[in-house]
C-alpha positions as CSV (number, residue, x, y, z in Angstrom):
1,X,42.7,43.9,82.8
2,X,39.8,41.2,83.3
3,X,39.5,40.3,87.1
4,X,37.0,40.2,90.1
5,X,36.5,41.3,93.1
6,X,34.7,40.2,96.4
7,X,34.6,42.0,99.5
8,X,33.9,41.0,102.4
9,X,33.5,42.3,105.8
10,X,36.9,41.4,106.8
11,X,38.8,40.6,103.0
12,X,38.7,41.4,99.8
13,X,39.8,38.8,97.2
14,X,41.0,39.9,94.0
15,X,40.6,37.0,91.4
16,X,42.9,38.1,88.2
17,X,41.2,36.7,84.8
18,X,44.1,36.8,82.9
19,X,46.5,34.1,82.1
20,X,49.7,36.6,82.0
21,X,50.7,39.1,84.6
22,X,53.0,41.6,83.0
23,X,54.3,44.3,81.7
24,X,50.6,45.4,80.3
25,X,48.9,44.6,82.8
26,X,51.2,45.2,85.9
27,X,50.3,49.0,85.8
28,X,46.8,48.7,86.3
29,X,47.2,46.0,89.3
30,X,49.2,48.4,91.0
31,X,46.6,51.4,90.3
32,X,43.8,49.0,91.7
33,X,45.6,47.9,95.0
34,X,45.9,51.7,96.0
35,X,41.9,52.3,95.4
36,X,41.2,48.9,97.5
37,X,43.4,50.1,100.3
38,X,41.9,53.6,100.1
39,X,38.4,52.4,100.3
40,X,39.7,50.9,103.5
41,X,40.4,47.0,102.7
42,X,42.2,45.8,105.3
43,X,42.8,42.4,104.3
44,X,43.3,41.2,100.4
45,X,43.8,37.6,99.3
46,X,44.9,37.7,95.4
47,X,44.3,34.9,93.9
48,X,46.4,33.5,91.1
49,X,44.4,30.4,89.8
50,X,44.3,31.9,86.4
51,X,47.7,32.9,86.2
52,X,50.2,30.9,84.0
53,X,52.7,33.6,83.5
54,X,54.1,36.3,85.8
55,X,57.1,38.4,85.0
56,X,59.2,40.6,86.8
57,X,56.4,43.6,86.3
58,X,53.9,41.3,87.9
59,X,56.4,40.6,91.0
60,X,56.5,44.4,91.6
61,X,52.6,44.5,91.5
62,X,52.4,41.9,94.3
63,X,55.3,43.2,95.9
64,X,53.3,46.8,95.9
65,X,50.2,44.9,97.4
66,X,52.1,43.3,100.1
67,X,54.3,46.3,101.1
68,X,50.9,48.3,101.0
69,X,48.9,45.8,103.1
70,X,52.1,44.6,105.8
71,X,51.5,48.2,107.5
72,X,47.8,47.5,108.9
73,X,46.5,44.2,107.7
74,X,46.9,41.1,105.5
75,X,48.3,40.2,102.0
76,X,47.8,36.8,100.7
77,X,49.0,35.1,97.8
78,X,47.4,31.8,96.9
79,X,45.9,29.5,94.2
80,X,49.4,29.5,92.2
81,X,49.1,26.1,90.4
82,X,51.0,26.6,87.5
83,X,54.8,25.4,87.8
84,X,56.1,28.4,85.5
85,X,54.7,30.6,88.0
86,X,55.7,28.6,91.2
87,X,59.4,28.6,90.2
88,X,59.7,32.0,89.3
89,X,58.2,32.9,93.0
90,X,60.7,30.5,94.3
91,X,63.7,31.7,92.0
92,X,63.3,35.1,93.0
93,X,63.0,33.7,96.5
94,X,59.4,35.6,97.2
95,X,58.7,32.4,98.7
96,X,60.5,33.7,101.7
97,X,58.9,37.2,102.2
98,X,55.2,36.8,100.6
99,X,52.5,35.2,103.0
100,X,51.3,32.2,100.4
101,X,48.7,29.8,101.1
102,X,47.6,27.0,98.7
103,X,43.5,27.7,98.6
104,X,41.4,30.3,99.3
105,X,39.6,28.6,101.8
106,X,42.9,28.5,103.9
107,X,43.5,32.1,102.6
108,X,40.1,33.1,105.0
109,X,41.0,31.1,107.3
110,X,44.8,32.8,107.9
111,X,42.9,36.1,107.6
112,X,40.5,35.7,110.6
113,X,43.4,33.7,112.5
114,X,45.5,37.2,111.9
115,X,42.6,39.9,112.7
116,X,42.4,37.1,116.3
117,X,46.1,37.8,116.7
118,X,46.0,41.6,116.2
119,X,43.2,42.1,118.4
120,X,44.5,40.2,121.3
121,X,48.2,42.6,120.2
122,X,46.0,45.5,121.0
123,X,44.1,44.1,124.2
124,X,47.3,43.2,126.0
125,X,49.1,46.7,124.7
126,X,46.0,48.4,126.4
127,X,46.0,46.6,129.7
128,X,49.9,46.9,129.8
129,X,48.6,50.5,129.7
């Protein structure tokens, strides 16, 4: 599985290099969301510019990575510019549950707009305290 990682303080994008996301390569995804979120990633933004093919394997990875990171942080989808891929997302009707943004740049900026929103969550639970 080619792809690329870069973490930041805050998120981590994961950048697949691989123009199908499948059955082969589904496995491995899956494996490498659990080491992020064990190394204590809080945020990840994947980022599917690469991607011109995604099968129902690959909608289980990023289904894994968004049930993993719902519980404590982030899970962004974006850079999906290929139709085959956008209309399987919307067939499926992922559309609806995943978090997708159209760039990375909006991708950071949802991130730190969501770390705002659960740090004032956690201010006002204290004070109701």
């Amino acid at each position: 599985m080619n792809y690329s990682i870069d973490k930041q303080e805050h998120y981590a994008v994961m950048r697949l290099e691989e123009k199908n996301l499948n059955s082969v390569i589904a496995p491995n995804m899956k494996s490498e969301f659990v080491i992020l979120f064990n190394e204590g990633i809080k945020n990840l933004i994947l980022d599917l510019s690469n991607v011109e093919y995604v099968d129902s394997s690959g909608l289980s990875a990023i289904l894994t990575a968004d049930r993993i990171w719902k519980r404590e942080g982030s899970f962004i989808l974006t850079g999906i510019q290929h139709t085959n891929v956008k209309k399987l997302i919307e067939i499926s009707r992922l559309d609806t549950v995943l978090t997708i943004v159209p760039t990375l740049d909006e991708s950071v900026d949802y991130i730190f707009m969501e770390e705002i929103e659960r740090q004032l969550n956690v201010d006002s639970d204290e004070e109701a305290l």
